[in-house]
N, C-alpha and C positions, 0 to 999 in steps of 0.2 A: 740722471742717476747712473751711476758708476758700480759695476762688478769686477775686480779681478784687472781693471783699466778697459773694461769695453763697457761701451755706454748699452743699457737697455732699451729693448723695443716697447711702444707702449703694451704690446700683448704680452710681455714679459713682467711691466709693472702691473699691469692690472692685475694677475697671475700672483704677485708679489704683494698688493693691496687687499686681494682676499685670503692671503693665509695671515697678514698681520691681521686683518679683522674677525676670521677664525680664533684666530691666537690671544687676541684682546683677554689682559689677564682682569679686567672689571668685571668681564659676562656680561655685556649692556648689549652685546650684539650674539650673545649665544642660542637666541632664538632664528635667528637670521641662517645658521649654518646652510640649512638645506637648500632653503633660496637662493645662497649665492652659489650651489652648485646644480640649481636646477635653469635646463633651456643653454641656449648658446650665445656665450659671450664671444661679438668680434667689432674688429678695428675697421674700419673704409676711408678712404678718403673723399669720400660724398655726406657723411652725416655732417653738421655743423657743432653739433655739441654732442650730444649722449640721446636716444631713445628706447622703447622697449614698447614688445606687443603686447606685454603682460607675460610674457614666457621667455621671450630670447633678447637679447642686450644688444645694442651697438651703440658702439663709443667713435667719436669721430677723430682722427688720426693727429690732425692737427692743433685740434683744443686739445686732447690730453697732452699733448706734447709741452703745452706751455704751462700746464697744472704741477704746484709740486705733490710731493708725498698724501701729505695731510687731504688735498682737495680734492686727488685723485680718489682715495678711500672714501670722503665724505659723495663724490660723482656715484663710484661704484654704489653704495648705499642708499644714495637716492630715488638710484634706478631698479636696486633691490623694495625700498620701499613703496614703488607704486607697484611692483607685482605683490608683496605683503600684502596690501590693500584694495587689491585687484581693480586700481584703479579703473580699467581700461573696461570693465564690467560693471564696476555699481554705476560708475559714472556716463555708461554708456550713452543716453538721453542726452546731456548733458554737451558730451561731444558732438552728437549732430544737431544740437540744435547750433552752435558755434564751438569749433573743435580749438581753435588759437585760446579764447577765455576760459573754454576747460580747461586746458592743459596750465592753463597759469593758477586758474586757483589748483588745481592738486600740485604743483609745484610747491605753490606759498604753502601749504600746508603741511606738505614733504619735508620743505626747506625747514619751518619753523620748530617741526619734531627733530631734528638733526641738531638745531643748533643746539635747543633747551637738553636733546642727551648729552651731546658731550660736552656742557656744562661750563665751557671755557676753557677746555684741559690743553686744547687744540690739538688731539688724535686726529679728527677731520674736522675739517675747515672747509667753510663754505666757496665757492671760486667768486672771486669778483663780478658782478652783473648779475650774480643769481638771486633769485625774487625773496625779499625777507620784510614781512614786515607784522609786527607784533602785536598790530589789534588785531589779527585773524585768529589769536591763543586761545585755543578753546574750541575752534570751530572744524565743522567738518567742510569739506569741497563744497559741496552744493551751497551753504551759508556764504564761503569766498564767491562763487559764481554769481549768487542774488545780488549780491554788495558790489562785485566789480559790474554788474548788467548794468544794474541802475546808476552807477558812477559814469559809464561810456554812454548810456542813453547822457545824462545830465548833459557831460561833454557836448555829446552832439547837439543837442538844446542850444544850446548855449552858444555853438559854432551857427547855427542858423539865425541868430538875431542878429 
């Protein structure tokens, strides 16, 4: 992304992805306002994708780098959306019992609330590789978490004969 001919920093797009999502003239994300300015959003080059404690953001340096507009806003949002849902809290349980399979069902879940908002407009766009799949519509985390348990028990069954 180009201002003025100097290229921006991703802490200058992300900066830039929440006042277009601010700005959004739909109001699909006018509930979101405070969230995206609450806790501390920053860049590292140690994160691999995006995470958050449920308070403060990190975005990793070099995935955003390769994100455009659109995926970057739908990233920021998604990370927004597991503080909305205080992920990192109801699902607590969830997380220690296996923290990799939590985080994927509130991902698919995140992911799927995002896509069905923005409706195909493509404001945000999902990044490629990120978890999408449509029979989870409807459900909450802990329902993806049952469903993937029993799917990776199955797996493993199944690797043992």
């Amino acid at each position: 992304m180009l201002i003025f001919g100097n290229t921006l920093t991703v802490e200058q797009r992300l900066e830039q992805a929440t006042s277009k999502i601010m700005s959004n003239t739909e109001g699909k994300f006018d509930a979101l306002v405070g969230l995206l300015m609450y806790g501390d959003c920053t860049v590292d080059e140690t994160t691999p994708t995006a995470c958050t404690d449920g308070k403060n953001e990190k975005y990793g340096r070099a995935f955003c780098e390769k994100l455009n507009d659109p995926e970057l806003r739908f990233l920021r949002l998604h990370e927004v959306f597991h503080k909305m849902r205080r992920d990192m809290h109801i699902w607590q349980h969830l997380y220690k019992e296996d923290h990799k399979l939590a985080n994927t069902a509130v991902d698919y879940v995140n992911n799927l609330s995002l896509v069905d908002l923005d409706a195909g407009k493509g404001f945000i766009t999902m990044p490629v590789g990120g978890m999408l799949d449509t029979r989870f519509r409807g459900m909450h985390a802990g329902q993806v978490f049952a469903i993937l348990k029993q799917e990776q028990q199955k797996k493993k069954d199944e690797d043992e004969d």
